[in-house]
C-alpha positions, 0 to 999 in steps of 0.5 A: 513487484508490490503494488499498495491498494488500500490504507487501514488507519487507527482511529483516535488522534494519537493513532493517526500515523498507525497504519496498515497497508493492504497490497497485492503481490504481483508476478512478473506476467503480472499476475496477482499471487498473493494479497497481504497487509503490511505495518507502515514499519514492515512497509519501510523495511521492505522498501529498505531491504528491495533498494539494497538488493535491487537499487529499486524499491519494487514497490507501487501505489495506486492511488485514488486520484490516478490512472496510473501507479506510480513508484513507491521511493524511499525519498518519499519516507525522508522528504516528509516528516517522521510517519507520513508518506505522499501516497498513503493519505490518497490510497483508497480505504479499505472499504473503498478498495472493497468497493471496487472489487464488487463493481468489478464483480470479483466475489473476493471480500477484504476484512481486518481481523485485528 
């Protein structure tokens, strides 16, 4: 399972739906394995791609104004218009995720490299 955490946008108007998203990769214990960023392109395919092999998208959002993640489906890609998503514009940034890592006291630091 995929669980999406964190949201990297493009500054400038014309770069607002050109974004990335920071998600952890999260075992079936529910162990952390691995942490990655993917484009809002690659995001897509990798929902596309789970539904057609699994009928589920594996995909989760922890959005900032919840309690709880809530399923990624693809309905939420067509439903809206070309580039926007109803969870992306409530996940933290990258900044504020960081922010709960140091309260958490997780000595673990997230930075853009590109």
């Amino acid at each position: 399972m995929y669980l999406a955490v964190a949201v990297e946008t493009k500054v400038g108007p014309s770069r607002k739906q050109d974004y990335k998203i920071w998600y952890l990769e999260i075992s079936g214990g529910g162990k952390v394995q691995s942490i990655g960023v993917k484009t809002k392109e690659e995001l897509l395919a990798s929902i596309f791609e789970n539904y057609k092999l699994t009928k589920k998208t594996n995909w989760r959002c922890f959005q900032k104004d919840r309690e709880k993640s809530t399923p990624i489906e693809i309905f939420d890609f067509i439903a809206m218009n070309a580039g926007q998503n109803t969870h992306f514009g409530n996940l933290p940034t990258l900044s504020e995720f960081q922010g709960t890592l140091h309260a958490l006291q997780t000595n673990l630091e997230l930075k853009s490299i590109a």
